[in-house]
KEKE-3310 file (N, C-alpha, C; in steps of 0.2 Angstrom, whole numbers, plus 5000, padded with zeros to 4 digits):
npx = (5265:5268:5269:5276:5284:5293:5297:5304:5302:5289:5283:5287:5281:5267:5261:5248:5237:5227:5225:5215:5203:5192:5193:5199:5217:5218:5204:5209:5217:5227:5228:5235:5252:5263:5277:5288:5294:5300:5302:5313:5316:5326:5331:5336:5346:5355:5359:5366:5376:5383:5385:5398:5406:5410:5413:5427:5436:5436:5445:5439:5439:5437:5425:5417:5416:5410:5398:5394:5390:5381:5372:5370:5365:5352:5347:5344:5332:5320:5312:5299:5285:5269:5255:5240:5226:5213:5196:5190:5179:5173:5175:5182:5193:5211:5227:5243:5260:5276:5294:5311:5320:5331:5333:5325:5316:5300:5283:5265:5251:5242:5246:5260:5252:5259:5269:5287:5289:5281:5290:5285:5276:5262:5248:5237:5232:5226:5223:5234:5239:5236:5243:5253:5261:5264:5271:5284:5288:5291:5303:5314:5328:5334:5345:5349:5360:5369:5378:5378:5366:5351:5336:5333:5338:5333:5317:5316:5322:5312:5302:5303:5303:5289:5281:5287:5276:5268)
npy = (4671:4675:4690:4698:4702:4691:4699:4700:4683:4683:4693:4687:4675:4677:4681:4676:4681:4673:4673:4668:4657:4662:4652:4643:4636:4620:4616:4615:4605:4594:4593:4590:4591:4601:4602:4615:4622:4640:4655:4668:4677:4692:4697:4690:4684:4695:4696:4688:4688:4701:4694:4685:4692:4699:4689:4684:4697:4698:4686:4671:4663:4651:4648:4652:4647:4635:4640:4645:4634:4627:4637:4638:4624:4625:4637:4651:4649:4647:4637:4632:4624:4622:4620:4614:4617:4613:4618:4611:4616:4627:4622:4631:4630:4633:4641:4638:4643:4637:4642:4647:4662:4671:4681:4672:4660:4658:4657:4658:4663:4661:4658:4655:4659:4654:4642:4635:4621:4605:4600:4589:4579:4576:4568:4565:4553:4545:4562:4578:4584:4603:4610:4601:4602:4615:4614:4605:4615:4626:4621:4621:4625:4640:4649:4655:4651:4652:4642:4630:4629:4632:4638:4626:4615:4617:4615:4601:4597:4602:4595:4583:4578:4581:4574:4559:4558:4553)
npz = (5694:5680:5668:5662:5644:5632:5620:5607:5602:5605:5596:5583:5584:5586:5600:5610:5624:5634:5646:5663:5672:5688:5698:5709:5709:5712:5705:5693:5680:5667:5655:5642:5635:5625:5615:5609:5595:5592:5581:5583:5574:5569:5581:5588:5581:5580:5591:5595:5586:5592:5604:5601:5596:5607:5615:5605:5607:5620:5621:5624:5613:5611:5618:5612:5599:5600:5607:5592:5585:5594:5589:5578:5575:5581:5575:5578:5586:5596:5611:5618:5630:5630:5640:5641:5649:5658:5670:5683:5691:5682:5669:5661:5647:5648:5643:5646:5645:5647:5650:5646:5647:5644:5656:5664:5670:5663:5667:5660:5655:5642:5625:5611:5597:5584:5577:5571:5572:5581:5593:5602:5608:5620:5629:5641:5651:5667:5670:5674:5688:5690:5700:5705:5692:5692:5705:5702:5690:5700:5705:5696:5687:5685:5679:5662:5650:5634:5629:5637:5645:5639:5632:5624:5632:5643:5643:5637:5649:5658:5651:5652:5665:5668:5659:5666:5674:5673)
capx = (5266:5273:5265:5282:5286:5298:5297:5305:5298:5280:5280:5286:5278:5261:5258:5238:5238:5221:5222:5213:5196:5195:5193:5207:5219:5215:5201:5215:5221:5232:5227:5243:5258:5267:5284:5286:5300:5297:5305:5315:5319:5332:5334:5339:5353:5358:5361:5370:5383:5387:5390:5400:5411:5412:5418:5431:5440:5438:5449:5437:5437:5436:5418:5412:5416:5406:5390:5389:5390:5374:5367:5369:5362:5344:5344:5340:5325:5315:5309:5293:5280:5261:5250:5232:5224:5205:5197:5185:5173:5168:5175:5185:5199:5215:5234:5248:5265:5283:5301:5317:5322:5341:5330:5324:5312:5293:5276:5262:5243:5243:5251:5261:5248:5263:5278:5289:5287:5282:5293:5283:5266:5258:5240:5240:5223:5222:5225:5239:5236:5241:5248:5259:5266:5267:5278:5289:5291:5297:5309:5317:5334:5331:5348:5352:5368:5366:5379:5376:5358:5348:5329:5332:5339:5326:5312:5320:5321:5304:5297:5304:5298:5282:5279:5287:5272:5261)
capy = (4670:4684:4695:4701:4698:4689:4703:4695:4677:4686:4697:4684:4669:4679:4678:4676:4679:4670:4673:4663:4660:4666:4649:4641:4629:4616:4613:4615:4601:4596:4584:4587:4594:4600:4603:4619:4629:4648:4660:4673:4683:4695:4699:4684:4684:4704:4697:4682:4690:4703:4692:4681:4696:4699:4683:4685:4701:4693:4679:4668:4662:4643:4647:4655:4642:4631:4643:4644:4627:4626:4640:4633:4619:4630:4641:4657:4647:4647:4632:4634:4622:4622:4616:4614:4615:4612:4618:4606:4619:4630:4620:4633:4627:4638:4638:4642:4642:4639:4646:4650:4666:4674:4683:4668:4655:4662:4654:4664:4662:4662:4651:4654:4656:4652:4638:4633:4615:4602:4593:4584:4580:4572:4569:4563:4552:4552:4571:4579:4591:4608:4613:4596:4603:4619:4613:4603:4623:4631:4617:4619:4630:4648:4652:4655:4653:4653:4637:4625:4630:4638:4637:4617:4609:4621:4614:4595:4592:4599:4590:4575:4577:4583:4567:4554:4559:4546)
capz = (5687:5675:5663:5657:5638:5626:5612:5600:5600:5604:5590:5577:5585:5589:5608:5614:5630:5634:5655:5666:5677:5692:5701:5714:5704:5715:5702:5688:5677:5662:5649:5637:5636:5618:5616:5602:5593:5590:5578:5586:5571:5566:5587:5590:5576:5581:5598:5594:5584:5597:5610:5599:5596:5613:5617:5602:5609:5627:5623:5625:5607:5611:5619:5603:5593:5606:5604:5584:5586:5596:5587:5567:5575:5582:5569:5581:5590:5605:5614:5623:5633:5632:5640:5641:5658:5661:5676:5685:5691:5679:5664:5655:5644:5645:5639:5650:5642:5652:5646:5648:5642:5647:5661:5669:5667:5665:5666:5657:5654:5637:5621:5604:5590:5579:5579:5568:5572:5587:5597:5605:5612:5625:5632:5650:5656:5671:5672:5679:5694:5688:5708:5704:5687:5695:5710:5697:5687:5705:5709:5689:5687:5681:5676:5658:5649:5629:5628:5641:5650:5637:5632:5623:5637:5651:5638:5637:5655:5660:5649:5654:5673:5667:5657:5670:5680:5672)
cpx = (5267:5271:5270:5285:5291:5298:5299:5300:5291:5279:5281:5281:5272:5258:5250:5238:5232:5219:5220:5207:5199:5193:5199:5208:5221:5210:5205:5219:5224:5231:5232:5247:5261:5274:5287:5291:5297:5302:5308:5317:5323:5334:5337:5347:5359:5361:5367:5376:5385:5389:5397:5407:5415:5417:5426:5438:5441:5443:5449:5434:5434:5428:5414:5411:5410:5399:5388:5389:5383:5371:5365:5365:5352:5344:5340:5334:5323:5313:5305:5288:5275:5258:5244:5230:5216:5203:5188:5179:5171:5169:5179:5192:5207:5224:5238:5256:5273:5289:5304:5320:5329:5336:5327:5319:5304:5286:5270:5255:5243:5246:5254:5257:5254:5268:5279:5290:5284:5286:5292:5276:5264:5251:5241:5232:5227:5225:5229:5238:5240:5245:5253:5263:5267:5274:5286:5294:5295:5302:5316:5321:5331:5338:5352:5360:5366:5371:5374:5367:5354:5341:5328:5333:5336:5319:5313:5320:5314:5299:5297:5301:5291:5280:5282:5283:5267:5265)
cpy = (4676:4681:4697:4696:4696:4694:4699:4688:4682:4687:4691:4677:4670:4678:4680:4676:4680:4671:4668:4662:4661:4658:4645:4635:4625:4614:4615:4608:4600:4591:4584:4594:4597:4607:4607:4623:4635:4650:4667:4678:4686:4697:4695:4684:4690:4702:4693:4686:4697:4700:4686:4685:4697:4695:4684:4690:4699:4689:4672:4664:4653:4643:4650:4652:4635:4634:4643:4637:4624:4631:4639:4628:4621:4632:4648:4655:4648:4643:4636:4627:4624:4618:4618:4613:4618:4614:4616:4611:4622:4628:4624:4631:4634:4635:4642:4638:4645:4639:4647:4655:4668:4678:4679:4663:4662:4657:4658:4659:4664:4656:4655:4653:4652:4648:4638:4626:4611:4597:4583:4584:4576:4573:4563:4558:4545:4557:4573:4585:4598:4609:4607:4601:4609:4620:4611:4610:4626:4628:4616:4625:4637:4653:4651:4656:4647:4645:4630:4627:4635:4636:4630:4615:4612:4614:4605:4593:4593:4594:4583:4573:4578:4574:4559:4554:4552:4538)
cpz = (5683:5670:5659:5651:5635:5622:5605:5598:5602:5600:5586:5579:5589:5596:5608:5620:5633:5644:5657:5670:5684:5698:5703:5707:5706:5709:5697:5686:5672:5659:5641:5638:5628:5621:5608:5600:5590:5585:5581:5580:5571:5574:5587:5586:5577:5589:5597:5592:5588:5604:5606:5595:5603:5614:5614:5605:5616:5626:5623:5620:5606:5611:5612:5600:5595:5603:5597:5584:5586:5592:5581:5571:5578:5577:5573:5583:5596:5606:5621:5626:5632:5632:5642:5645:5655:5668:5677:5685:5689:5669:5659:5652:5643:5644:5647:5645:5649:5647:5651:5644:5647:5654:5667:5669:5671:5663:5665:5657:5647:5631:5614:5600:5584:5578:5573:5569:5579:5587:5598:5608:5616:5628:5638:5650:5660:5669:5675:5685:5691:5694:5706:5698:5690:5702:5708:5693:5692:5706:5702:5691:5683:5677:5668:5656:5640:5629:5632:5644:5646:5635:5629:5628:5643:5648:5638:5646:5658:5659:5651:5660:5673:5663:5659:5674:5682:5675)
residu = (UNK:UNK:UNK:UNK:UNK:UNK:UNK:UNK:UNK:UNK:UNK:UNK:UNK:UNK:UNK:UNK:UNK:UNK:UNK:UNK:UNK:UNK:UNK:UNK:UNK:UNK:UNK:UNK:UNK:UNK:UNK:UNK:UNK:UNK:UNK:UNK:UNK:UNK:UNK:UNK:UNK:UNK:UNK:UNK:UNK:UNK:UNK:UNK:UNK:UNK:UNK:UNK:UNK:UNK:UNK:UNK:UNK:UNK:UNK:UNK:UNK:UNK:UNK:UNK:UNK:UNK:UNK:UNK:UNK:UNK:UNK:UNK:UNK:UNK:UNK:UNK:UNK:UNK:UNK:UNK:UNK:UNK:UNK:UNK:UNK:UNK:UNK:UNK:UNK:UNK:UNK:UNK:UNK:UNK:UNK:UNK:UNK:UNK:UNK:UNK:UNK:UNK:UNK:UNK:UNK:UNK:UNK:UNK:UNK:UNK:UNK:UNK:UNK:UNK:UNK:UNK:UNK:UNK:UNK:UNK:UNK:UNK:UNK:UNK:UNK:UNK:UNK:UNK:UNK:UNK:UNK:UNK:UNK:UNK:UNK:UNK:UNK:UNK:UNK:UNK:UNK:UNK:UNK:UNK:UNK:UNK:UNK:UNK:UNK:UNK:UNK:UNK:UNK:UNK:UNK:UNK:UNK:UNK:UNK:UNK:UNK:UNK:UNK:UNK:UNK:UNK)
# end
């Protein structure tokens, strides 16, 4: 699980990164899911429009048009995962958060104090095993690409596998 940060979305969307006990996650489980957009701030924006020159002088002015596209339509956001895991044998309640940044998809101990909205939400009873939704994480795509494969449609299929559990 990785420790390494988002900068951007952390800073403006406050990361807490709350760790975890120290017992097997075998007693680990998951009683909801939320589905959360972040703020990426002025990076996000500063990066956009140099790749979206890039592209321009490339040639590849169709795919530009393509990406502001998708990007008018985000507004420079981040799509994140949290969930709430419980652990049977000493009872502590902690957060773990999954992503998709341009580096690769990451699972963290820890959550967003701050969204700009919820998605979605879900509460599970039964429980879902955390090693289950973790197996579902390893077997998920990791490559970025800001049009077609980016931190919505990472955020949108997990979720979807995560909540056909039940």
């Amino acid at each position: 699980m990785s420790s390494s940060s988002n900068f951007s979305t952390d800073h403006h969307s406050k990361w807490e990164d709350t760790g975890r006990c120290d017992c097997s996650a075998n007693f680990y489980e998951v009683l909801k899911i939320e589905w959360t957009t972040h703020n990426m701030g002025n990076v996000g924006r500063a990066a956009w429009n140099v790749f979206r020159v890039g592209l321009f002088c490339t040639g590849l002015a169709p795919l530009a048009v393509l990406g502001a596209a998708a990007m008018r339509a985000k507004d420079y956001t981040h799509e994140a995962l949290h969930l709430f895991v419980h652990c049977r044998n000493c009872g502590r309640d902690m957060d773990v958060t999954c992503e998709l940044l341009s580096s690769g998809k990451k699972m963290r101990w820890g959550h967003y104090g701050n969204h700009l909205y919820r998605r979605s939400s879900k509460e599970f009873e039964p429980r879902l095993s955390y090693n289950k939704i973790k197996e579902i994480y390893d077997g998920m795509w990791d490559k970025y690409n800001l049009v077609f494969k980016n931190c919505f449609n990472w955020a949108k299929d997990f979720y979807g596998k995560i909540c056909n559990l039940n």
